[in-house]
Backbone as CSV, one residue per row, in Angstrom:
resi,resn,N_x,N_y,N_z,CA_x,CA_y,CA_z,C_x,C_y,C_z
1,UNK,139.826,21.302,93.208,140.056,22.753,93.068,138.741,23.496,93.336
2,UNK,138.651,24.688,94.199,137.317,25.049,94.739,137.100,26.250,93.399
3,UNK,135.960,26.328,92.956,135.218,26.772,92.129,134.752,28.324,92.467
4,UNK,135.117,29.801,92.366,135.046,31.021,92.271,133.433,30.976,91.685
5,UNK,132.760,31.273,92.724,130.966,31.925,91.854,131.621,33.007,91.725
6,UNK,130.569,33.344,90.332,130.645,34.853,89.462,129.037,35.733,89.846
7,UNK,129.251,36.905,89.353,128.017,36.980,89.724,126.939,36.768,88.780
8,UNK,125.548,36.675,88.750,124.702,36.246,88.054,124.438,37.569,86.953
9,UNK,123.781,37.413,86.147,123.820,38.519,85.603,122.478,39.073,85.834
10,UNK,121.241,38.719,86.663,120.662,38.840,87.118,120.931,39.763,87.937
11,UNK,121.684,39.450,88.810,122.467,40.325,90.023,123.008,41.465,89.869
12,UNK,123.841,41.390,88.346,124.301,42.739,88.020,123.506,43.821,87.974
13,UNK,121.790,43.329,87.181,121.498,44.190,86.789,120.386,44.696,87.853
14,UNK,120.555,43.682,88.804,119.431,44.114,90.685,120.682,45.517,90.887
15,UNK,121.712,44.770,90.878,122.921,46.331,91.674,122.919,47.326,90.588
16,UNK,123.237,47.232,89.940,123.181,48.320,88.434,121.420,49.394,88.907
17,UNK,120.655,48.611,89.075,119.419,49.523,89.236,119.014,50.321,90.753
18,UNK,119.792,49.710,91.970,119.914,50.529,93.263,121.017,50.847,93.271
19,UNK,122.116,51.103,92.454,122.834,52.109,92.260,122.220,53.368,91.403
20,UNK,121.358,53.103,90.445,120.520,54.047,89.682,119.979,55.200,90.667
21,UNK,119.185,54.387,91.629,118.131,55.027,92.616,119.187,55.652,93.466
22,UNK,119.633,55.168,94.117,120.846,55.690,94.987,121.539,57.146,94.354
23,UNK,121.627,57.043,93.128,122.655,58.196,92.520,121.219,59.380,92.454
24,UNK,120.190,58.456,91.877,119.155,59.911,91.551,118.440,60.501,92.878
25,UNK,118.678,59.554,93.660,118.121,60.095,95.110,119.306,61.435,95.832
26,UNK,120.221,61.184,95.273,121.449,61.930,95.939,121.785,62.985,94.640
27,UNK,121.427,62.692,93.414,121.291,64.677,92.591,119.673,64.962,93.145
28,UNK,119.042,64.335,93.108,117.797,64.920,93.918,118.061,66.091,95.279
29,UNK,118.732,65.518,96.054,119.291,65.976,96.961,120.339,67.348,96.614
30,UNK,120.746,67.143,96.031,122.205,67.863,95.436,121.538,69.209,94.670
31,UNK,120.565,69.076,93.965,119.634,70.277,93.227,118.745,70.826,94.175
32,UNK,118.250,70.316,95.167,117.507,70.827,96.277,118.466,71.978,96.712
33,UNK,119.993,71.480,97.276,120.463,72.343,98.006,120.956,73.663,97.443
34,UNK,121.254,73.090,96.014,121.707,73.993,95.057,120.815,75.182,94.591
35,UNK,119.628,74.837,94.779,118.138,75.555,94.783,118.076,76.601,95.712
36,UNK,118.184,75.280,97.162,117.784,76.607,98.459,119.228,77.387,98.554
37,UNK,119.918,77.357,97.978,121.299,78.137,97.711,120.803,79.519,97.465
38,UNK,121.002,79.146,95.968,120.586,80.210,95.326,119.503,81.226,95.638
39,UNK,118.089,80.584,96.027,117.193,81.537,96.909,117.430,81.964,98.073
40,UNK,118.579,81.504,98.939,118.700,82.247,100.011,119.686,83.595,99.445
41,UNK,120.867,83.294,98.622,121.316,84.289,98.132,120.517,85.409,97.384
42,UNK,119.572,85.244,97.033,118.616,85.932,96.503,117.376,86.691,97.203
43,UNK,117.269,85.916,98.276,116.824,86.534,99.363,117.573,87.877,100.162
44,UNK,118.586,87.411,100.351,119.575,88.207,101.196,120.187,89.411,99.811
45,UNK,120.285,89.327,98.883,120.116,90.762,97.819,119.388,91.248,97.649
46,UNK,118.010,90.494,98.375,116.531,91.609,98.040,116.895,92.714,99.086
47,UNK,117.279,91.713,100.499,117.058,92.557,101.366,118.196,93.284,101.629
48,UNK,119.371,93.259,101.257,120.168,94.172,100.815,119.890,95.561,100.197
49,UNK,119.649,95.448,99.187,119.119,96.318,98.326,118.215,97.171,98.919
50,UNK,116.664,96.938,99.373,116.180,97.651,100.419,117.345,98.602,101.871
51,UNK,118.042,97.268,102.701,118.298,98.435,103.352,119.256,99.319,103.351
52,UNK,120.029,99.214,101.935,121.077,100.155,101.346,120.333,101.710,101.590
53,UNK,119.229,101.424,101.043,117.994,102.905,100.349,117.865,103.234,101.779
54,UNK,117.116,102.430,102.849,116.853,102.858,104.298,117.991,103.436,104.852
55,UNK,118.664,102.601,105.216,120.214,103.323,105.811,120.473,104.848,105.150
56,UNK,120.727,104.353,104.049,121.094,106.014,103.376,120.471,106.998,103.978
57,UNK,119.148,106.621,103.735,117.508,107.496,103.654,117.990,108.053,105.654
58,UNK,117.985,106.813,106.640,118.450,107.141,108.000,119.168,107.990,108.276
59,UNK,120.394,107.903,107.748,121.453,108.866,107.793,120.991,110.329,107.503
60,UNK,120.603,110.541,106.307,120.401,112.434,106.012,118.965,112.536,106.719
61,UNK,118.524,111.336,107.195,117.341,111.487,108.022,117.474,112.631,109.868
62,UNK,118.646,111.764,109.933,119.561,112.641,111.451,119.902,113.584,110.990
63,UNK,120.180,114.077,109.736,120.702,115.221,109.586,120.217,116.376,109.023
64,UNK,119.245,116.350,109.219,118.020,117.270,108.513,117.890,118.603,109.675
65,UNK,117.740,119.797,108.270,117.790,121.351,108.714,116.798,121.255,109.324
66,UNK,116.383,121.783,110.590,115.103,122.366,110.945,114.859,123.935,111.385
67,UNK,113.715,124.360,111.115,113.492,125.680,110.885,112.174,125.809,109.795
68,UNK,111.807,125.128,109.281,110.871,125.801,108.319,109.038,125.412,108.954
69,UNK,109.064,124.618,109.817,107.989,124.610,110.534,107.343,123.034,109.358
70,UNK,108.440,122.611,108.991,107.748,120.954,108.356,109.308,119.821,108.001
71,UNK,108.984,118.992,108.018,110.015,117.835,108.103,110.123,117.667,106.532
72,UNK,110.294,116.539,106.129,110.555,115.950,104.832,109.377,116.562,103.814
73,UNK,109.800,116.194,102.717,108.794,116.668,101.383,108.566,115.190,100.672
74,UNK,107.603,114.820,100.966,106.737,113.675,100.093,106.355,113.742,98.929
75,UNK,106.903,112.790,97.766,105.755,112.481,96.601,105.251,111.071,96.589
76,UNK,103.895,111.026,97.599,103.927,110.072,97.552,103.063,109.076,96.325
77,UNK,102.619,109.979,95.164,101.518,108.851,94.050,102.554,109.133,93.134
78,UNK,102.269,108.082,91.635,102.953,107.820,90.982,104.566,107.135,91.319
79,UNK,105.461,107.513,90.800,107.123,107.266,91.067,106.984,107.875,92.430
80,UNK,107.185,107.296,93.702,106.831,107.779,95.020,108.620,108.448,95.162
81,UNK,109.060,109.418,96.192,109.563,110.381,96.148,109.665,110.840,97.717
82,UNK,110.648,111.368,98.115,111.153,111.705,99.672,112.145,112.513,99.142
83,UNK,112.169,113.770,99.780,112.988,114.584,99.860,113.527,115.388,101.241
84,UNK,114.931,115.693,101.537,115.486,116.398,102.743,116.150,117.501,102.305
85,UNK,116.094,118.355,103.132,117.238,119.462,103.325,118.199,118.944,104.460
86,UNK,119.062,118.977,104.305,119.921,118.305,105.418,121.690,118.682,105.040
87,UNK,122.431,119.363,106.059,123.561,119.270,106.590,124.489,118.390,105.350
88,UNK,125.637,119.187,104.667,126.352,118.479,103.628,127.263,117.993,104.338
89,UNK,127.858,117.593,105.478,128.919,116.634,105.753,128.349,114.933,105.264
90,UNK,129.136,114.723,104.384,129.683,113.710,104.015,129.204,113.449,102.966
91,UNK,128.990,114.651,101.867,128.528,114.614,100.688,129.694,115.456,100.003
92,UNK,129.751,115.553,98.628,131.073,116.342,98.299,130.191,117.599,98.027
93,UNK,129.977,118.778,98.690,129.162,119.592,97.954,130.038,121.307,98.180
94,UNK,129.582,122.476,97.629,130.087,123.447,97.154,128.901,124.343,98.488
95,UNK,128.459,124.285,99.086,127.485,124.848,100.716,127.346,124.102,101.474
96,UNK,126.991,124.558,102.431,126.834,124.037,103.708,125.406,122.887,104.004
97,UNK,124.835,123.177,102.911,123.581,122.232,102.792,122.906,121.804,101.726
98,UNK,122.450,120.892,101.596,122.075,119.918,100.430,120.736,119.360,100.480
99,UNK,120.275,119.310,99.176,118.655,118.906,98.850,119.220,117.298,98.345
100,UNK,118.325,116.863,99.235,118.483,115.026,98.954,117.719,114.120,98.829
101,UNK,117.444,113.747,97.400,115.865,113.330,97.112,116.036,111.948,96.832
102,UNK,115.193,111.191,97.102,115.052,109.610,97.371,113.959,109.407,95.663
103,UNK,114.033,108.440,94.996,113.214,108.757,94.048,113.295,107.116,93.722
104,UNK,111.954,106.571,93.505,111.672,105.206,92.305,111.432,105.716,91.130
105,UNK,112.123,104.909,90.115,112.204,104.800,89.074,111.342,103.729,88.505
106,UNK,110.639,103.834,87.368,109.643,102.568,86.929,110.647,101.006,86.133
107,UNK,112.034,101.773,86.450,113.078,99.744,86.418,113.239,99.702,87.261
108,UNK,112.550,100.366,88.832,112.998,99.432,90.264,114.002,99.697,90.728
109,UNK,114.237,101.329,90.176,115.820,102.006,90.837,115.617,102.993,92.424
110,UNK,115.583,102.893,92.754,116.491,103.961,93.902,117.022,104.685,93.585
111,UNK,117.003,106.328,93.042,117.843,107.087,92.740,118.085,108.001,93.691
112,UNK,119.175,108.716,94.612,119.502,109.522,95.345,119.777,110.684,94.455
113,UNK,119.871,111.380,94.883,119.766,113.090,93.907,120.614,113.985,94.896
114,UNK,121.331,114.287,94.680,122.014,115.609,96.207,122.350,116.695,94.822
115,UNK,121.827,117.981,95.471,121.667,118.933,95.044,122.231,120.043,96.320
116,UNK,123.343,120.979,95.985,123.700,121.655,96.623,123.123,123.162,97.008
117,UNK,122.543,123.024,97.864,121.788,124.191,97.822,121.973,125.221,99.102
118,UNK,121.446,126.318,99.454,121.549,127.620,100.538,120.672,127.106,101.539
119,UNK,120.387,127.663,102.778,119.717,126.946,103.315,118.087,128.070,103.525
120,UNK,117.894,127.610,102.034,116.379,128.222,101.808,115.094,127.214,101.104
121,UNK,114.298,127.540,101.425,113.083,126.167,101.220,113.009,126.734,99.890
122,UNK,113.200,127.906,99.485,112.640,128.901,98.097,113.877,127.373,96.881
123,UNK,115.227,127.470,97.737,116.000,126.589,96.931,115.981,125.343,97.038
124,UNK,115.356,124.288,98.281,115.223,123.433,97.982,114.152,122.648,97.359
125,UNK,112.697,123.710,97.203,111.680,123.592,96.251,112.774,123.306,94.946
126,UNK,113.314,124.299,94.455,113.708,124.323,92.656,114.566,122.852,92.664
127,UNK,114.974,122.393,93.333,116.120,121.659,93.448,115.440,120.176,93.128
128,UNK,114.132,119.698,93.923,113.683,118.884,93.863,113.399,118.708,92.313
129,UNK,113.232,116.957,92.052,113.319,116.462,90.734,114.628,116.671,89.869
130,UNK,115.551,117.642,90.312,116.498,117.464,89.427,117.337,116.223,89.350
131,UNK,117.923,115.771,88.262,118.504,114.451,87.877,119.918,114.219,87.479
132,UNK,120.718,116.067,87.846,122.373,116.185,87.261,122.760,115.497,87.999
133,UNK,123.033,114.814,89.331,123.938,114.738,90.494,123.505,113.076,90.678
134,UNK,122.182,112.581,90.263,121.784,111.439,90.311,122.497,110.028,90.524
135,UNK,122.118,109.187,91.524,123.365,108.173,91.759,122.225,106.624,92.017
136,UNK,122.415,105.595,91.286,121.455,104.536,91.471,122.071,104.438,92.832
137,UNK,121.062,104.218,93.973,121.663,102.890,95.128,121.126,102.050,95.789
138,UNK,120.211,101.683,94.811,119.428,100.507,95.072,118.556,99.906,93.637
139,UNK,118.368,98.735,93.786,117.745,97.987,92.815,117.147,96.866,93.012
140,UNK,115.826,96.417,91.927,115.109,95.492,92.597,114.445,96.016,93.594
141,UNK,113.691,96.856,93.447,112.483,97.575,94.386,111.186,97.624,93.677
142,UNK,110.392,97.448,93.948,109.237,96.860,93.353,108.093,97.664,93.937
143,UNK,107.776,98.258,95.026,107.203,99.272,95.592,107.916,99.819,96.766
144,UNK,106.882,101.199,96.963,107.626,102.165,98.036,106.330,102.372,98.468
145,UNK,105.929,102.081,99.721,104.758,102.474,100.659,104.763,103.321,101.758
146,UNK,104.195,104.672,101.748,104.504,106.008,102.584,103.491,105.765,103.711
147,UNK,103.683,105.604,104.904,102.666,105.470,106.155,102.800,106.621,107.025
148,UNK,101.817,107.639,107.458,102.148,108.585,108.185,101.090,108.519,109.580
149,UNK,102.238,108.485,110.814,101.462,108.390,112.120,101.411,109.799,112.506
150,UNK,99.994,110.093,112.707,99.843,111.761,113.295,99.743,111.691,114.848
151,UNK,99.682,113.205,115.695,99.956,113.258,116.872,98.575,112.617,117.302
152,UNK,97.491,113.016,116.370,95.958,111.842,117.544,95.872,110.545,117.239
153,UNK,97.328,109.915,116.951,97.588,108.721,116.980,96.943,107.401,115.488
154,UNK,96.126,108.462,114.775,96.137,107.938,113.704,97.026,107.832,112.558
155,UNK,96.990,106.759,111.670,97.714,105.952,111.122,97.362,106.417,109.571
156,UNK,97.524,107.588,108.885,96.976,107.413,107.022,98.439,107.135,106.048
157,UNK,97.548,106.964,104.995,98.214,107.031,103.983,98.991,108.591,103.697
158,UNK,100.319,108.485,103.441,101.037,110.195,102.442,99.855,110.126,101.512
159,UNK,99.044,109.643,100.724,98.422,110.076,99.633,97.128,110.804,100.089
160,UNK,96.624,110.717,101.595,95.412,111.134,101.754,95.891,112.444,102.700
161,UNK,95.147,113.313,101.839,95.111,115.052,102.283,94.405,115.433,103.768
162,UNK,95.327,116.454,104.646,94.788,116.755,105.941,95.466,117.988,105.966
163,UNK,95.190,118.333,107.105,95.863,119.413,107.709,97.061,119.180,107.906
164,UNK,97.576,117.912,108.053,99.456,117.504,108.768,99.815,117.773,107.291
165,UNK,99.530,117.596,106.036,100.441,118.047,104.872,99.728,119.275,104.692
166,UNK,101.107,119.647,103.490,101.053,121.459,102.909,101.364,121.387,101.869
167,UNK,101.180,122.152,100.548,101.624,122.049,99.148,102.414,123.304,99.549
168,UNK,102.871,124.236,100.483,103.558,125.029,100.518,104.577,125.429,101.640
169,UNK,105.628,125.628,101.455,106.192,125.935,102.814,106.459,127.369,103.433
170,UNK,106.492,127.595,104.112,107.026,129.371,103.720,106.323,129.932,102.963
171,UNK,105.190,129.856,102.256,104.696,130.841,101.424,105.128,130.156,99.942
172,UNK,106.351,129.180,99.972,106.795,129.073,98.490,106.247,127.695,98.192
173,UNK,105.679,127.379,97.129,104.659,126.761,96.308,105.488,125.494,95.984
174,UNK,105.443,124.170,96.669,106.663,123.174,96.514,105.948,122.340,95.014
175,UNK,106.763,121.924,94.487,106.409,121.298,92.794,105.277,120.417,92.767
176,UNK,104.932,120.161,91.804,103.473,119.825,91.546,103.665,117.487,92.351
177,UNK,102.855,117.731,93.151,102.762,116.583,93.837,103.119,116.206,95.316
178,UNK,104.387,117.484,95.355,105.043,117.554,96.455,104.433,117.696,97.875
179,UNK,104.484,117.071,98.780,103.495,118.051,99.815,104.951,117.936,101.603
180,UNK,104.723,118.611,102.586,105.722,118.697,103.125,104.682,118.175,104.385
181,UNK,105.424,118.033,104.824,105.130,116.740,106.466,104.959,118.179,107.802
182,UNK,103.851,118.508,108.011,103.683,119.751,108.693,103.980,118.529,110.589
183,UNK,105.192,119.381,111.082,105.278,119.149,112.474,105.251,119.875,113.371
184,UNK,104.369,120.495,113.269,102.767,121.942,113.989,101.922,121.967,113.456
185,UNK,101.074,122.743,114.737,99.745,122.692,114.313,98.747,121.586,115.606
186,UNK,97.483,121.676,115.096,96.223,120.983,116.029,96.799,119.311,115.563
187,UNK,97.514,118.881,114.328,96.950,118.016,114.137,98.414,117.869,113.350
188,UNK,99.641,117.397,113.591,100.583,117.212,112.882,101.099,115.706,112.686
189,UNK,102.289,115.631,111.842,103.487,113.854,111.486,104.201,113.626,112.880
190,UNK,104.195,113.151,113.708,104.890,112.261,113.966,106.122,111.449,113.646
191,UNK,105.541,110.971,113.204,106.707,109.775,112.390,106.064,109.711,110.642
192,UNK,107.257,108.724,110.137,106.870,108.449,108.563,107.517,106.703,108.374
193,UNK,106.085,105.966,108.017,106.666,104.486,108.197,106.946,104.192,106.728
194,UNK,108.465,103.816,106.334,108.396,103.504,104.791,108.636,101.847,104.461
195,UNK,107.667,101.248,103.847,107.722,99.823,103.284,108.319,99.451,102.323
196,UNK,108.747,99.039,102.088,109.836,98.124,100.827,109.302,96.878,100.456
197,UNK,109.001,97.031,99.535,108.486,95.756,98.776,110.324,95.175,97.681
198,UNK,111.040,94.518,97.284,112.052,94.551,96.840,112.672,92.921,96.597
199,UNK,112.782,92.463,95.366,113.768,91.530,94.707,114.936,91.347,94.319
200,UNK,115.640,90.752,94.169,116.944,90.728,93.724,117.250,91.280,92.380
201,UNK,118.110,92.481,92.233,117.625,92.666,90.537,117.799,91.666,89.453
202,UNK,118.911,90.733,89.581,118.780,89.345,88.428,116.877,88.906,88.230
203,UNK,116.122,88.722,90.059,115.167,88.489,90.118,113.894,89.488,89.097
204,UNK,114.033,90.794,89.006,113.739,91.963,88.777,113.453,91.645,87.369
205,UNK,114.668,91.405,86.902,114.903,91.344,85.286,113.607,90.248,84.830
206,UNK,113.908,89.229,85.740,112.838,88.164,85.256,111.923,88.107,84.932
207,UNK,111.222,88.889,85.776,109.912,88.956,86.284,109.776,90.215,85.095
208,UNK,110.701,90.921,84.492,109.904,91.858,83.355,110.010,91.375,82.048
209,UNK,111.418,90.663,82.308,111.306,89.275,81.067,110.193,89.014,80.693
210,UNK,109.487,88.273,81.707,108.764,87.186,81.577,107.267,87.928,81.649
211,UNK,106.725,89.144,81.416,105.996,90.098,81.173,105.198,89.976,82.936
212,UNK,105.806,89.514,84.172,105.080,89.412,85.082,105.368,90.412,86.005
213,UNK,105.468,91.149,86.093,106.171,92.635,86.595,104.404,93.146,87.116
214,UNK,103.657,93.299,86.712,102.265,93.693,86.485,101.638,92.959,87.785
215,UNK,101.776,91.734,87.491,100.908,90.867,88.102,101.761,91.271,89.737
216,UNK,102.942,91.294,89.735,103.797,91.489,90.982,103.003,92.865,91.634
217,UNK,102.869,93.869,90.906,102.875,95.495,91.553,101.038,95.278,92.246
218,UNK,100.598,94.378,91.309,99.554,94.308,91.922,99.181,94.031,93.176
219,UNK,99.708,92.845,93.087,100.109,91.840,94.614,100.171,92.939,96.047
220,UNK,100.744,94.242,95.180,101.553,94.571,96.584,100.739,96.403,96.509
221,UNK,99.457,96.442,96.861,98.570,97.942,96.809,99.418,98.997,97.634
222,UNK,99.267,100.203,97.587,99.867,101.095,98.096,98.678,101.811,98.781
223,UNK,99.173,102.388,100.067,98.046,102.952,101.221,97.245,103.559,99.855
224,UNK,95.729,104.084,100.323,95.141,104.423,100.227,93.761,104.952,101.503
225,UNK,92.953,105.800,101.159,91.790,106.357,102.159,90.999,105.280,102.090
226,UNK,90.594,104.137,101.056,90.160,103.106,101.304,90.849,102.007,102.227
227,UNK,91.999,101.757,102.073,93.406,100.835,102.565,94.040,101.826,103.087
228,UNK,93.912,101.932,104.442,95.371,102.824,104.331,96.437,102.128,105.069
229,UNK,96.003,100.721,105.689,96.942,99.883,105.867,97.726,98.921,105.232
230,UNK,96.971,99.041,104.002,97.368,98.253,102.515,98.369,97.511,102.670
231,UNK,99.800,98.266,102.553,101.177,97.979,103.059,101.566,96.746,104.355
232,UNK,100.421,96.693,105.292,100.876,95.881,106.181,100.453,94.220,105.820
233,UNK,99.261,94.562,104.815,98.897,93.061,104.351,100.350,92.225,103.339
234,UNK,101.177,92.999,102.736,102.555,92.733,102.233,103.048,91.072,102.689
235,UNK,103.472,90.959,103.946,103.780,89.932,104.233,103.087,88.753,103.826
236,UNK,101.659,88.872,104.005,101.091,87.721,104.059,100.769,87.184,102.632
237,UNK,100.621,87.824,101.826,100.967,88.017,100.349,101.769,87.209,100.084
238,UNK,103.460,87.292,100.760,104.442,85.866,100.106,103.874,84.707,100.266
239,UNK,102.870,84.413,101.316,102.827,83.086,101.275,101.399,82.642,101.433
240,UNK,100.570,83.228,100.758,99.074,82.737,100.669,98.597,82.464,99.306
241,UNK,99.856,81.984,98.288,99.646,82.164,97.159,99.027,82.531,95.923
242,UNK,99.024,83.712,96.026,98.992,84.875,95.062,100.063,84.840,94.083
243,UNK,101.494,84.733,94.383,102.277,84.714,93.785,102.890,83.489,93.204
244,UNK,101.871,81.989,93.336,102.550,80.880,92.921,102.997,80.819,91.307
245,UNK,102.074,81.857,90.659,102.269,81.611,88.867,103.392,81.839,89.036
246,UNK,104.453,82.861,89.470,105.524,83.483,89.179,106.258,82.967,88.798
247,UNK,107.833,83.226,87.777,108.995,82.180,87.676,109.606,81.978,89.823
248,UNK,109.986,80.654,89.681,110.326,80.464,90.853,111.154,81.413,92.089
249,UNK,112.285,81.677,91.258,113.696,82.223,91.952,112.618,83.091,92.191
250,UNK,111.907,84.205,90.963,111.323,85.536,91.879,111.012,85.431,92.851
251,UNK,109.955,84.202,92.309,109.304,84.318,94.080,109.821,84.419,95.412
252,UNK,110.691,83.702,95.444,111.620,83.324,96.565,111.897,84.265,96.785
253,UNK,112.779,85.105,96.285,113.343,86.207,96.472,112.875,87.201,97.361
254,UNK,111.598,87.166,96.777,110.629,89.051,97.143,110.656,88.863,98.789
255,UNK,111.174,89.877,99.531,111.203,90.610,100.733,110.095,91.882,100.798
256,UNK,109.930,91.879,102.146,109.471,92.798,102.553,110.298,93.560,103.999
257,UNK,110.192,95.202,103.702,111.464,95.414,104.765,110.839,96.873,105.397
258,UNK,110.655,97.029,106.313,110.202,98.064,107.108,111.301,99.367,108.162
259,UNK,110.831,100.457,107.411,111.557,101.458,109.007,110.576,102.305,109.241
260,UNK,110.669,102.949,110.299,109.796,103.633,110.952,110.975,105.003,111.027
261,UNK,110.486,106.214,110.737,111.370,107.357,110.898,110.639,108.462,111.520
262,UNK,110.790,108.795,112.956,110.305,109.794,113.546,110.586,111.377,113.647
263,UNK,109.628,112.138,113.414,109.938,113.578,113.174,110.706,114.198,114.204
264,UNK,111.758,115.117,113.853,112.585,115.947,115.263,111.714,116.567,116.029
């Protein structure tokens, strides 16, 4: 009668242990993907979020009153700030034209503001900063960087004072910070380049969780007369590690997102 070998128990426990490796090599695998999952989804809500604010911002960008001898109204230090007079189709409003203010908030909001107003600078001065009509539409923004190209082809910061800005339009005295984008004159805007620095807000939360919110705003300087290209060093920032302390997902997350908006 022929004799059935069993296996050794030796043997069991050789297969028992490259089945071990085998299984942890393959959740190894399995958490990787589950990882770059999640950060790509997190990626793609940073940059969501940014170009919700742009788009918007584009739109009443085409549709802006002209007549007052200046384009948009800038705040650009502190809670940075963009404001339009612009054409109420496709806003629900009670006139023919509307004050539409772009505003950061210090939780990383995007607030749009439409204010129904006449088509007088006297009313869209008062109008600016108001907060009745206020609508979040964006989140997870982490900075707002104002770049202004003038007609002799230089490149400053909104925060540094010239002749291309005005604290007044018309004679009427725009609110304290405000200054308006003069497009006349020896020396006027051009265009207005706005940077987005921006995380996923789950990401957002984290990072203030985790008291690192600070260390982030740093990372990312806003033009200045010293810097006034500040904003363009942004990119290189994700990956020259500066930001390795961070919790992970943030990191991953943070985008950087650019438009360029040229004066009528």
């Amino acid at each position: 009668m022929k004799r059935i070998r069993a296996f050794t128990l030796l043997e069991i426990l050789v297969a028992m242990g490259v089945l071990a490796l085998v299984l942890g090599f393959l959740l190894q695998i399995s958490n990787g993907t589950v990882l770059a999952t999640r950060a790509g989804n997190h990626r793609l809500e940073a940059r969501t979020q940014a170009r919700m604010m742009l788009e918007a911002l584009a739109q009443d960008w085409q549709r802006q009153v002209e007549g007052f001898g200046a384009a948009a109204l800038v705040h650009p230090a502190g809670d940075p700030a963009i404001a339009l007079l612009v054409e109420s189709r496709g806003y629900e409003a009670g006139s023919r034209f509307v004050a539409v203010t772009y505003a950061l908030s210090g939780g990383g909001e995007i607030r749009q503001c439409v204010e129904s107003v006449p088509w007088s600078v006297e009313h869209l001065a008062s109008a600016l900063g108001t907060d009745e009509n206020a609508t979040v539409i964006s989140r997870g923004i982490l900075r707002l960087d104002l770049l202004l190209t003038l007609s002799d082809g230089r490149r400053v910061p909104a925060l540094q004072e010239g002749e291309w800005l005005s604290g007044t339009v018309e004679g009427t005295a725009l609110p304290t910070g405000y200054r308006a984008l003069r497009r006349s004159g020896a020396v006027r805007v051009v265009a207005l380049t706005l940077t987005v620095a921006s995380v996923s807000p789950s990401a957002h939360g984290q990072l203030t969780d985790a008291g690192e919110l600070a260390t982030v705003l740093a990372a990312f300087p806003t033009g200045s007369e010293e810097q006034p290209l500040a904003s363009e060093g942004w990119q290189e920032t994700l990956h020259d590690g500066t930001l390795s302390g961070l919790p992970e997902l943030a990191a991953r997350s943070l985008q950087i997102t650019r438009m360029t908006f040229h004066l009528p």
